[in-house]
N, C-alpha and C positions, 0 to 999 in steps of 0.2 A: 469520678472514675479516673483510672489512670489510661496511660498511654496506649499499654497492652490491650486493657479491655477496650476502650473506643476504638483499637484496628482490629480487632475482632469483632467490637460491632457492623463496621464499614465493609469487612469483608463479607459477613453474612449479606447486606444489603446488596456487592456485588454480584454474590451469587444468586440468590432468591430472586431477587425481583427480575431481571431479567427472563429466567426459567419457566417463571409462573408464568409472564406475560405472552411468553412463547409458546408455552404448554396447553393453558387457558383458554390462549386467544386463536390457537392453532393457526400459527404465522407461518409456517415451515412453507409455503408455496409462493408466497411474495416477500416474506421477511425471515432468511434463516438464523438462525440463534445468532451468530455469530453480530447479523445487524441489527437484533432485535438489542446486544450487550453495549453496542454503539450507543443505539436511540439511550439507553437506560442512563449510559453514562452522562451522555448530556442533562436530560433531567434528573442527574444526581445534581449536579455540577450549579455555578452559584449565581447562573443565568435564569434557571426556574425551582429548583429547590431552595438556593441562596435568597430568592427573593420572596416566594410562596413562606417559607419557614426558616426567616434568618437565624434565631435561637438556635433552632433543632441543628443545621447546617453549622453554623459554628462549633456549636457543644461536640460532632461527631467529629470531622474534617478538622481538626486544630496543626498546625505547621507542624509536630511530631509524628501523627498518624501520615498526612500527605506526604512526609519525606520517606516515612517508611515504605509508603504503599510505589511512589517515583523508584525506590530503587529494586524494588519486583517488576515494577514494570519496563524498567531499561534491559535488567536483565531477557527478559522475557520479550519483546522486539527483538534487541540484539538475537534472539537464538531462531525466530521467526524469519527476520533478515537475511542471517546465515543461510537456510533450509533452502530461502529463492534462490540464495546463489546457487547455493549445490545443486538444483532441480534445471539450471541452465540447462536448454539441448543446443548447445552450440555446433554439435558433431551436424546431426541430421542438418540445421539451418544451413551448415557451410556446403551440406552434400545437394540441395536446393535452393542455393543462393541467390541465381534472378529472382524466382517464383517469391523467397521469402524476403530476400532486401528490398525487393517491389512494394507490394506488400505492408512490409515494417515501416517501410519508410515515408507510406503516404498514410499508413494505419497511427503514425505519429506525428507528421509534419501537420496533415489538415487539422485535425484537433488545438496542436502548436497553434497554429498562425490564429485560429479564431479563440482558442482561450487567452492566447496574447492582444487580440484587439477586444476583448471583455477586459480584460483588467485596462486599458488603456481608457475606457470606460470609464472603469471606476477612477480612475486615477483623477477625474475631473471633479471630483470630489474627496474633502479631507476627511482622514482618519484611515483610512486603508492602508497606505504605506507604513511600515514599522518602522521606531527611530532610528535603528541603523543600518537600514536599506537605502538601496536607489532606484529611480526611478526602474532603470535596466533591468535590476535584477526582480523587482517585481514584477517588470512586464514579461520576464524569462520565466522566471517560476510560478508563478500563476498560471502561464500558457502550459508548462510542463508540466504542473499537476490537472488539467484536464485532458493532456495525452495519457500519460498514466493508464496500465493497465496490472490490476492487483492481479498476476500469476498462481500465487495459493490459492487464494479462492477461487481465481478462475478453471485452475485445479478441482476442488469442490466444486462448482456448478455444474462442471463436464462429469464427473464424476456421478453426479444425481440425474442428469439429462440421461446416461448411458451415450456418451457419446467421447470420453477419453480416451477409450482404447481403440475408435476409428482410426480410419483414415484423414475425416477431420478434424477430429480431435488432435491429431497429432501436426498436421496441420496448422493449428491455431496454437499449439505449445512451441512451436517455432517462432510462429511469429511475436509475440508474446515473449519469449526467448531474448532475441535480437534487441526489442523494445526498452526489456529492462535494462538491457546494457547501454544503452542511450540515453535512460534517465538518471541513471547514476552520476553518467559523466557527466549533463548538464547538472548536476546539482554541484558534482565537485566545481566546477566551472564558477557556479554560482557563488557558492562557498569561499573560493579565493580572494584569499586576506593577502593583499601584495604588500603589505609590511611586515609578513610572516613567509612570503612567497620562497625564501631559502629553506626553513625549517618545513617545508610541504612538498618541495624540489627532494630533500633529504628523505623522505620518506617514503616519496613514491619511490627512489633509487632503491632505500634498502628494503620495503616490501620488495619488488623484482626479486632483488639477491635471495631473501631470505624465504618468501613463498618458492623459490627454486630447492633451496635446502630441504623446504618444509615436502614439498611433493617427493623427492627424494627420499624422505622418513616416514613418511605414510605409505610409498610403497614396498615398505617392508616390513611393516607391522599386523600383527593381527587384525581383524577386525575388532575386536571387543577394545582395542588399546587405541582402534584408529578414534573410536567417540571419544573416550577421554582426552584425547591430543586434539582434538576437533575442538575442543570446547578449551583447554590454553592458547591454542593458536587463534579462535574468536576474541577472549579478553586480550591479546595482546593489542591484535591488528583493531579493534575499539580502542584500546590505550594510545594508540601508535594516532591513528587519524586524529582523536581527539587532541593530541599534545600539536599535532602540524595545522593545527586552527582547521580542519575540516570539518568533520563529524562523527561520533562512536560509528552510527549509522551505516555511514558511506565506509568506513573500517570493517564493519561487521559484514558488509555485501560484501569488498572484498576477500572476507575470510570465506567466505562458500564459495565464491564464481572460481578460484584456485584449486580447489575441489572437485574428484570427479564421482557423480553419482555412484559410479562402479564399486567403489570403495566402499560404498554401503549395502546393507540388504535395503530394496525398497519398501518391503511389508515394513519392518522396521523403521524406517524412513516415511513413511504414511503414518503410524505409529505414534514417530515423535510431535509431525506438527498435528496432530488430531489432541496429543497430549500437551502441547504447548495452549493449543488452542483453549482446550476445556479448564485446564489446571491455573495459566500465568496470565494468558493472553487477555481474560477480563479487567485483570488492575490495571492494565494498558489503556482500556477502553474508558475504564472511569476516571485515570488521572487525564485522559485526552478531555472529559467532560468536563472536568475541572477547572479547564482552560480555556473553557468561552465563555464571552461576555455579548452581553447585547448593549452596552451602552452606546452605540451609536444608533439606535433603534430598532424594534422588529421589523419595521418594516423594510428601512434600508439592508437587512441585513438580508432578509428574505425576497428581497430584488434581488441583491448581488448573487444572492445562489442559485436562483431562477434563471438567469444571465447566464452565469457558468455552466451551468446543467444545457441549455439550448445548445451553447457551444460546443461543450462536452461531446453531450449523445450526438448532434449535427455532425461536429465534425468529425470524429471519429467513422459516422457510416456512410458519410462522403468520400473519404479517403478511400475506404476497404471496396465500395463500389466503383471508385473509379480505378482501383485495382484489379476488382474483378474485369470490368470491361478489357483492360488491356491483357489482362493474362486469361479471357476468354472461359471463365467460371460457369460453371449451371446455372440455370436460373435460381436464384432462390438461398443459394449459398453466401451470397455476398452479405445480405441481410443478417443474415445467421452471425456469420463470422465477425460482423462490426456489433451486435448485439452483447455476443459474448467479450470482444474486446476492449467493450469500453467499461466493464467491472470496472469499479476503483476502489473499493475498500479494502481498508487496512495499507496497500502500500503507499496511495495516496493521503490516508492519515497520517503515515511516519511520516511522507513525503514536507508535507504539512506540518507537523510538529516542529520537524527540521527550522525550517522558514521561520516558522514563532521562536522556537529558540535565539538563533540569530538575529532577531526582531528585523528581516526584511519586510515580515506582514505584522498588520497590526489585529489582537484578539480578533475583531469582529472579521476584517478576512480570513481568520481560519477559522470563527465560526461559518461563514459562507462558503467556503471551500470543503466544511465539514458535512453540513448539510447537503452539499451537492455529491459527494461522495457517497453517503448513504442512500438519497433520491435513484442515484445512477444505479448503485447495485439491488435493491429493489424492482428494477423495471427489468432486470435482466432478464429470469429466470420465466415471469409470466409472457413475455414480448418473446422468447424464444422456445418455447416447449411450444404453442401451437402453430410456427414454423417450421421447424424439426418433422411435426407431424404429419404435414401438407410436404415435405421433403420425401419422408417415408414413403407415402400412398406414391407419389411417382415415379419414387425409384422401382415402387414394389411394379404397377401398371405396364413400366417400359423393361420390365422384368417376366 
């Protein structure tokens, strides 16, 4: 077969198998598609299908198909990426700024400091570190992808709760808000190549300039012109980060956080990433699957995710309750709110990807990092819908 036909074999397997097992299995209450397309990818990937059916896995996956299918999937982040930026509510955050810098900041830091003493962990054993990482920046970005809190989907969960269009729903899009803007910069942070440090000094200057030009130009254009300019000023600012040894990634969040929602219809804007989601967003999931290996063992590998996952979900509703206590919360809320804030899928994938690219982490920690990302958004949704509910009856009683 040729090239064509084996990515169209790959992509039917994209779509299908995930679907069926979704459908089938009727996962939609502890496993939504979106992570059921995760799981799939993995066992596409040459950790368990590679090794269950090396032939078959070879014959389908050959370096033609995979590069094809890496550059649907870049694009397709890249425009997911974007979406969080624009979805920022930086207005509302600044207009409740104790309540939410409180909050963001221990809804981030406690998770920080215990996912950074989990990889300090692992560090006492080799193979975790990636070749051109350091110590630092592993124990920085490992701790940062179990702050991490994916916004899209947590988007979607509030959305299936019926709890988005609250008061704390909108609540927790603040804080969540504030969040993402903090893991961005630590990733740039992390990212900094000081033998490139002029050429990324350069860039951040002329993004400034030129995101000034560029809001300037969307505010006088149609709407229907502002998408099309949406999406060259996305390739560019990925062109731009990538050339300053950053990241397309950390490029592409910048192209939406300079963006203001207003500029868009939001049906429209729900729309697109529901459309991202269904249409592009799977080859993402299965070139992510692609990318773990278990050679350093299941079982070590299934520690370390174990590890991170404690830290993970621990610290995160640490943080949020001891925020609750000082900003004097209901009962009952606190729970809620670090439940739903410690979602990680899909940003802490990218987050992830990121890190493997740059070889700070090695395979098997971002299989570990993978599987703890998926473990964590899984537990969301069942751990907080019969909260929510026990919320209800007493709001409704002292009502």
């Amino acid at each position: 077969m040729n090239t064509t036909e084996l990515f169209l074999i790959a992509m039917m397997l994209i779509f299908a198998l995930p679907w069926l097992i979704w459908r089938l299995g009727r996962t939609e209450y502890y496993a939504p598609l979106v992570v059921v397309q995760i799981l799939t990818g993995i066992l596409l990937g040459p950790g368990v299908l590679g090794q269950a059916f090396p032939d078959y896995y070879s014959f389908v996956f050959t370096p033609g198909v995979i590069q094809s299918l890496n550059g649907i999937a870049w694009w397709a982040v890249m425009i997911f990426v974007m979406i969080a930026g624009v979805e920022l509510d930086l207005k509302q955050a600044w207009q409740h700024r104790r309540e939410s810098g409180i909050t963001a900041g221990l809804a981030l830091g406690t998770p920080l400091l215990f996912g950074a003493a989990a990889a300090g962990v692992m560090l006492l054993s080799d193979g975790w570190l990636g070749s051109q990482g350091q110590s630092w920046q592993f124990v920085l970005g490992v701790g940062m992808a179990c702050a991490v809190t994916a916004l899209p989907i947590l988007i979607l969960f509030m959305e299936k709760l019926a709890v988005l269009r609250q008061p704390i729903g909108q609540r927790i899009l603040r804080y969540a808000s504030l969040d993402d803007i903090a893991i961005w910069g630590v990733l740039a942070l992390i990212l900094m190549d000081w033998t490139r440090v002029g050429r990324q000094l350069f860039f951040l200057l002329a993004f400034a300039l030129i995101a000034w030009l560029f809001r300037k130009l969307m505010a006088r254009l149609s709407e229907g012109d502002r998408w099309y300019v949406a999406l060259i000023w996305l390739a560019a600012c990925g062109f731009g980060a990538d050339w300053a040894g950053l990241h397309f990634m950390v490029g592409a969040f910048l192209a939406g956080a300079v963006m203001e929602a207003e500029w868009f219809d939001q049906e429209k804007m729900d729309q697109l990433r529901h459309h991202v989601l269904l249409v592009v967003m799977p080859v993402f999931f299965l070139s992510t699957g692609l990318r773990t290996t278990w050679t350093m063992g299941g079982e070590a590998v299934f520690f370390a995710a174990g590890l991170l996952l404690v830290a993970s979900v621990a610290g995160k509703l640490i943080g949020v309750r001891i925020a609750g206590r000082v900003l004097g919360w209901a009962p009952g809320e606190a729970s809620i709110i670090g439940w739903l804030l410690q979602t990680k899928a899909l940003i802490m994938i990218i987050f992830a990807n990121i890190l493997l690219d740059r070889e700070i982490i090695s395979s098997g920690a971002f299989t570990a990092l993978l599987l703890m990302a998926v473990a964590s958004t899984m537990l969301t949704v069942p751990m907080v819908a019969p909260k929510l509910a026990r919320l209800r009856e007493l709001i409704g009683r002292s009502a």
